[in-house]
N, C-alpha and C positions, 0 to 999 in steps of 0.2 A: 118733757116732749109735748108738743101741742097737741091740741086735736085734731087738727087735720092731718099734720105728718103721721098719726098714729094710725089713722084711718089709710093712709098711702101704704103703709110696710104691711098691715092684715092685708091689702087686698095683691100686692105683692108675693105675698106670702103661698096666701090660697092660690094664686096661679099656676106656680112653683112646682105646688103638688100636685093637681089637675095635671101639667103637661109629666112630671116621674111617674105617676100612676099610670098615664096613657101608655109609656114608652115601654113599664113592664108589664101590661096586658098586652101589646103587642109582641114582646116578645115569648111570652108567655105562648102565643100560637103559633108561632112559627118554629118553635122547638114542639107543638105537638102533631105539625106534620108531617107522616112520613112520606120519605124518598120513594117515586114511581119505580117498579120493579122492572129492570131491561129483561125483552125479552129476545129468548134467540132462533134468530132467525133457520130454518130447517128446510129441507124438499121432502115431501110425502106421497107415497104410495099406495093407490090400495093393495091392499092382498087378495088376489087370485088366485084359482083354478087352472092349471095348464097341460100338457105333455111333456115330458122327458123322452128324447133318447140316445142312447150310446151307441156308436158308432164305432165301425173300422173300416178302412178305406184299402179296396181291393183293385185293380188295377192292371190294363194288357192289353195288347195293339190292335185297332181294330183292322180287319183284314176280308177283302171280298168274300160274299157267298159263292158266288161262283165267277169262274175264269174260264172263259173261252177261246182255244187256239185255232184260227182258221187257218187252213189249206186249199193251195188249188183242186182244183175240180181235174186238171191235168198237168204233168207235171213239167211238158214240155213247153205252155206257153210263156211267151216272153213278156216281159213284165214293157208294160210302155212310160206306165206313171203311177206314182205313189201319193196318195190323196189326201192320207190324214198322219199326225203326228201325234207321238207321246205326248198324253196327258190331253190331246182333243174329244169333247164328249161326242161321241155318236149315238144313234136311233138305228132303229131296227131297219136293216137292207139299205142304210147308209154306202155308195159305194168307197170302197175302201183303196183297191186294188186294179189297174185297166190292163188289161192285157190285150196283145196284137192281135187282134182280130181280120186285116189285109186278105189274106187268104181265105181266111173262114167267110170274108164277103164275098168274095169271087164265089165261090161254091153254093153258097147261101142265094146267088145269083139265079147262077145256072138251073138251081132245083126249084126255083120259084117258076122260072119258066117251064121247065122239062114237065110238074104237075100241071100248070095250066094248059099245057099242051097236052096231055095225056087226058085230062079233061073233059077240053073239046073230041079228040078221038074216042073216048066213049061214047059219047053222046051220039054219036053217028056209030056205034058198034066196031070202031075200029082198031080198040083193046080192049082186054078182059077185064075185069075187073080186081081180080091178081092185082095189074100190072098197074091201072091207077094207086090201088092201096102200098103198092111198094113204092110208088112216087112219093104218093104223101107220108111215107113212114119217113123216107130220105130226109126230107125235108123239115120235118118235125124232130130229127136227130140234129139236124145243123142250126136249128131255131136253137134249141136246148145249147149247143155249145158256143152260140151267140151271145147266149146267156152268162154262160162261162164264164165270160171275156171278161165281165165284171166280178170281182169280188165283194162281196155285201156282208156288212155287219148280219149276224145270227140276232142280234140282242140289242137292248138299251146298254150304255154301260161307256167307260174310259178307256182309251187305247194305253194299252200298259207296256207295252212291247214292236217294235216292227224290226220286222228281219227283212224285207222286198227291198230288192236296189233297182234302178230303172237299168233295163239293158241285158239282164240275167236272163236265164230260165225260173220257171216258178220251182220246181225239182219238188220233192214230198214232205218236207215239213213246213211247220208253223211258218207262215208269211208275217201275220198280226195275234197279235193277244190283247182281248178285251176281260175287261173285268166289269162287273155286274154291281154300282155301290148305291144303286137304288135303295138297296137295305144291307148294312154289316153287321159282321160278328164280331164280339167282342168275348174273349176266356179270359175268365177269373178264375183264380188258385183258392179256394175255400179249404178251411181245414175241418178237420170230422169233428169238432166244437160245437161251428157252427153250419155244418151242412145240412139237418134236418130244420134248418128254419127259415130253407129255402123253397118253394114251390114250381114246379113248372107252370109255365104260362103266368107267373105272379110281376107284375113292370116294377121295373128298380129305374130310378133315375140315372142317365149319364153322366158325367161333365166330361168337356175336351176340352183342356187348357190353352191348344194351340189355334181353338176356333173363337170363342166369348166363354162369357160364362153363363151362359144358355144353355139350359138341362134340357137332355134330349131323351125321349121316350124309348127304356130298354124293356125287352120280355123275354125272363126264362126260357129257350128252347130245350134245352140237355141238361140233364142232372148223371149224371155217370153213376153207375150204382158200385164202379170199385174206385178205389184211389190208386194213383199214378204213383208208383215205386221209387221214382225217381224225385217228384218234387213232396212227394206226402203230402198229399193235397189232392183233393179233385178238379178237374178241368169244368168248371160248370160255365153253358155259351149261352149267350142272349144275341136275342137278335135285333140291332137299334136301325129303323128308319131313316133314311136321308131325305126328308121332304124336300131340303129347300139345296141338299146337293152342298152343304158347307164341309160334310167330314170327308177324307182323304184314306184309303190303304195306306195302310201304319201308323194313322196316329195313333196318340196314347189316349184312352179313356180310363176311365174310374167311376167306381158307383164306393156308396156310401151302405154298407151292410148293419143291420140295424142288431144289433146283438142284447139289446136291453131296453125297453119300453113302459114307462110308469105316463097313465094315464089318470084326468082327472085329480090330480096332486097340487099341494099348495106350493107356490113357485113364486119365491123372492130371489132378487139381487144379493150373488152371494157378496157382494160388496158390502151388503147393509149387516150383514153379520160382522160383530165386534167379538174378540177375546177378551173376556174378566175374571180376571182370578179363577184362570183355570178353567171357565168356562165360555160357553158360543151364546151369546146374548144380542136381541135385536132391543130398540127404541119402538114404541109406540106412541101416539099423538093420544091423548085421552082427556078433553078440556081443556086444552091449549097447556096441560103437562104431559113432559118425557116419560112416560112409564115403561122398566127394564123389563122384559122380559126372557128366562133362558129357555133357549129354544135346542129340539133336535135334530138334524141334519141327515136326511139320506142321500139319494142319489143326487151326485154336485157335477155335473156338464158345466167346464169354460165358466160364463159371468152368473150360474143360475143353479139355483140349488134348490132341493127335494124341501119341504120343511115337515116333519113326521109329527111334530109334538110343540106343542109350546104359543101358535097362533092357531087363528080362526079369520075364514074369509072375510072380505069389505072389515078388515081394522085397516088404519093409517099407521102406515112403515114408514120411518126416517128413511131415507137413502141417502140424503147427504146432511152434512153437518150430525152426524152420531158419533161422532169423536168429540164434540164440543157440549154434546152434553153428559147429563147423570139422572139417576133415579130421582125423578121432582120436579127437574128444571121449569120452570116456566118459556115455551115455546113459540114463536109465530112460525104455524105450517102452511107453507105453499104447496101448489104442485108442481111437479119436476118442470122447468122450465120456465117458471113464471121470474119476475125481477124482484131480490130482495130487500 
């Protein structure tokens, strides 16, 4: 072999190696890196401080405090016109009711003059003084039964009732009935469980389903100090406001009786509570790891539960995706709502 040809194959040679050497340093590092850890994505909570309470839901028609039946003033007049109708609201001395007064002006007439002339003849000494004041008494009896002639609301309140036909006699009963719903009552049936955890004068919230769901302001008036034989229960009344005139005689209300009260308690999503092996375990966020914790549960209302043992305020509570993890995982925590 020449010289040169010899000198071409070493330096071929040496190449050779230089690029196999390269190939297995490089793979040499790419087998000693490891694979980035996925992390799983979570919604977190802190943990708070809140209120529980237990509730029962009492309920019964609310119904005027008071009802008022008007009558005429005499039973002989005759009705001419009927003014208002069931379920129209009236104001105090709203007329209601017109009766014939024809006759009673003629009279009403005559006695207006008969005093003015009786009057004048005093003045000049030409009747006693008797005889004026029995003029003006006349006259002041037929004023009053002018007055009659109208029937007038007693009250603020809804016309509940009319019995007056045009054309009749008024005769002695009830013409109109009003009712007074400025302010109702409502009677709940409490049982002797929980009757001592009632106060008089203490506001319990309304609701009327058939108005909004707008809670209206009740207050203990009555607390009965025996129970009704018949329903085993006491009739306990409150008395609820109409400010703005929405509630009706008979509807249905209901208050919310508070029978169990845990204040100042730690209160998570009973949602975030997981079953394991036999036990209640939450997720905590702690370095961007899952960490299990078994917790223990007291009072649990609907989506929210008492927690007695097991956390401590301001930790980060999984609420979602705690099914997806385990003790360890590695985490990415959002807050509830944020996009994962």
């Amino acid at each position: 072999m020449t010289k040169k040809r010899l000198i071409l194959v070493l330096t071929i040679v040496i190449m050779l190696s230089v690029v196999l050497t390269g190939c297995k340093t490089q793979e040499k590092k790419q087998e000693t890196i490891e694979p980035e850890v996925q992390k799983i994505p979570v919604a977190v909570e802190s943990v708070q401080l809140g209120t529980l309470e237990k509730t029962i839901p009492l309920g019964g028609l609310l119904k005027a405090q008071e009802e008022v039946f008007v009558v005429a003033k005499s039973p002989v007049f005759k009705i001419v016109d009927v003014l208002v109708e069931v379920g129209d609201y009236v104001t105090k001395d709203t007329p209601l009711v017109i009766f014939d007064s024809r006759e009673l002006d003629l009279q009403l007439g005559q006695a207006q003059l008969a005093h003015e002339r009786n009057q004048e003849l005093y003045a000049i000494g030409a009747v006693s003084k008797l005889q004026l004041e029995q003029s003006e008494t006349a006259l002041e009896n037929l004023q009053i039964q002018k007055e009659n002639c109208s029937l007038l609301s007693p009250l603020n309140g809804i016309v509940a009732s009319v019995a007056a036909i045009e054309g009749q006699l008024a005769g002695s009963t009830p013409l109109i009935s009003i009712v007074d719903i400025d302010c109702l009552e409502l009677e709940i049936q409490v049982g002797e469980a929980y009757i001592n955890k009632l106060k008089k004068g203490a506001q319990m919230e309304v609701s009327v389903p058939a108005v909004s769901e707008e809670k209206f302001k009740g207050v203990i008036m009555i607390i009965p100090p025996q129970i009704d034989p018949r329903t085993k229960a006491y009739p306990v009344t409150l008395s609820v406001p109409n400010n703005k005139g929405l509630l009706k005689d008979g509807m249905y209300g209901e208050v919310q009786l508070v029978t169990e009260r845990k204040e100042n308690v730690l209160v998570i999503p009973q949602y975030a509570v997981v079953d394991f092996e036999q036990k209640q375990v939450v997720f905590v966020v702690e370095s961007d790891l899952a960490k299990m914790r078994e917790v223990e549960l007291g009072l649990t209302l609907g989506e929210r539960a008492e927690v007695v043992k097991g956390l401590s305020k301001g930790e980060m509570l999984i609420v979602e995706g705690q099914y997806g993890v385990k003790d360890g995982s590695s985490v990415a925590p959002l807050a509830r709502g944020e996009n994962k």
